[in-house]
C-alpha positions as CSV (number, residue, x, y, z in Angstrom):
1,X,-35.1,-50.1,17.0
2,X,-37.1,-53.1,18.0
3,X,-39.1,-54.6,15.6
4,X,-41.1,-57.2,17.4
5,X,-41.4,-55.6,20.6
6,X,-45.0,-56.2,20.7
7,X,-44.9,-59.8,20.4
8,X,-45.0,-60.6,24.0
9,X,-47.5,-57.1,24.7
10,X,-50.9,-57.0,24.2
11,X,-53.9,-59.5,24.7
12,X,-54.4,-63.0,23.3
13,X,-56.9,-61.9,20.3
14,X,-53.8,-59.0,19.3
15,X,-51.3,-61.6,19.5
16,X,-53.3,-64.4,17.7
17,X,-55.5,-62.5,15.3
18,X,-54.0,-63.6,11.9
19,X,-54.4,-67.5,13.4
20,X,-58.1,-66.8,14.5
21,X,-59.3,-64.7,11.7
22,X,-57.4,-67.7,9.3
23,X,-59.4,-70.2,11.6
24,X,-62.7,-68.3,10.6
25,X,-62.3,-68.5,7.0
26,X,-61.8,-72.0,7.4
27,X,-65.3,-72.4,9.1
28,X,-66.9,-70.3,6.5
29,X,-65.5,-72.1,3.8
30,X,-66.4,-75.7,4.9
31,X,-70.0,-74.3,5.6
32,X,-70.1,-73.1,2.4
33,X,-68.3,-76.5,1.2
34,X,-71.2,-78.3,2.8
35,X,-73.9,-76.4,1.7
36,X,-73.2,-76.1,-2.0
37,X,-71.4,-78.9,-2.9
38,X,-74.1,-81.0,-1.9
39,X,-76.1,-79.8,-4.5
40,X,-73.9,-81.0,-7.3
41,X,-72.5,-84.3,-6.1
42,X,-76.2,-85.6,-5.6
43,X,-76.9,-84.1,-9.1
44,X,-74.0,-86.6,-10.2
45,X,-75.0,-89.2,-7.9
46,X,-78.9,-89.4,-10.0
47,X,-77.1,-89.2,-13.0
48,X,-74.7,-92.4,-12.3
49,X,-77.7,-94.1,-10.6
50,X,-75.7,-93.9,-7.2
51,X,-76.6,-93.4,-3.3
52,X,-77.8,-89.9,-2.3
53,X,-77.1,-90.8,1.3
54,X,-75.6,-88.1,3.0
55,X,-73.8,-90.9,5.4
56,X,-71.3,-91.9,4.5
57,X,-71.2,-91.7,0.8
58,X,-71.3,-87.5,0.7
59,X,-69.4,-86.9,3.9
60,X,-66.8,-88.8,2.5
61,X,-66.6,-86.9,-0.4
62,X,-66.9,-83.4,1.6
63,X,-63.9,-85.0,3.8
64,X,-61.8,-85.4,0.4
65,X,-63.1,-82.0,-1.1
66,X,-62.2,-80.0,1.7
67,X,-58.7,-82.0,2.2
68,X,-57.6,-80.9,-1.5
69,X,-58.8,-77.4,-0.4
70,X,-57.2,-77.4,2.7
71,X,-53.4,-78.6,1.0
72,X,-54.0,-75.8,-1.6
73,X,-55.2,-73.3,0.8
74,X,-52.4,-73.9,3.3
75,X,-49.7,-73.8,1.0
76,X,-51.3,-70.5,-0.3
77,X,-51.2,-68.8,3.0
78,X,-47.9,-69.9,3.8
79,X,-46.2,-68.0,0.6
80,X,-47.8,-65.1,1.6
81,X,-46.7,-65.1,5.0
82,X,-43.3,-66.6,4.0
83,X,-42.9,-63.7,1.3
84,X,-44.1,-60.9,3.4
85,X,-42.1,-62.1,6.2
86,X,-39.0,-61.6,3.5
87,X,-39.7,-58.4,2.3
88,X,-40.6,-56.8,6.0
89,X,-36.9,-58.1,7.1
90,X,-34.7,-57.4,4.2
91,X,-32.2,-54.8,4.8
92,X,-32.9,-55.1,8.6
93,X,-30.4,-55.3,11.1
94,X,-31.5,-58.6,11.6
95,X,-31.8,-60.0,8.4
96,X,-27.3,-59.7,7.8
97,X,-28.0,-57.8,4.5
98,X,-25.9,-55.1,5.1
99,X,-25.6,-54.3,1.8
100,X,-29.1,-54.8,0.7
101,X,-31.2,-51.4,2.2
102,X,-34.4,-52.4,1.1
């Protein structure tokens, strides 16, 4: 039985999906990022009396916002890749858990 046979079949979208639909959230999410946090850091902004501009002051703070987002998200993803990747190969053949059948 050959569990990865496909790996090398099929077209680029098939091969790549999981990287191109996680590239797609990404998009969507610093759109969204954009969009709505703009809202609220000029609300704080008038309320400490600060710069509204949008250059540099907010993307600064949209750079930052979606770097913490991006650490957490990333680590996120790779558990759950890391974990399913664990569970689909234990007891294979592959894996050296002879003993351990699933």
């Amino acid at each position: 039985m050959e569990i990865n046979r496909h790996r090398k079949e099929g077209s680029f979208v098939r091969r790549h999906s999981l990287s191109i639909a996680l590239f797609f959230v990404f998009v969507a999410q610093a759109v969204i990022v954009w969009f709505t946090g703009y809202a609220d850091w000029r609300g704080d902004q008038l309320i400490q009396h600060a710069s509204v501009a949008i250059w540099p002051d907010y993307l600064i703070h949209w750079v930052y916002e979606m770097a913490v987002s991006l650490v957490a998200d990333t680590y996120g993803a790779l558990l759950l890749v890391l974990f399913a990747k664990w569970f689909y190969e234990k007891g294979s053949p592959e894996s050296g858990d002879e003993n351990d059948s699933g």
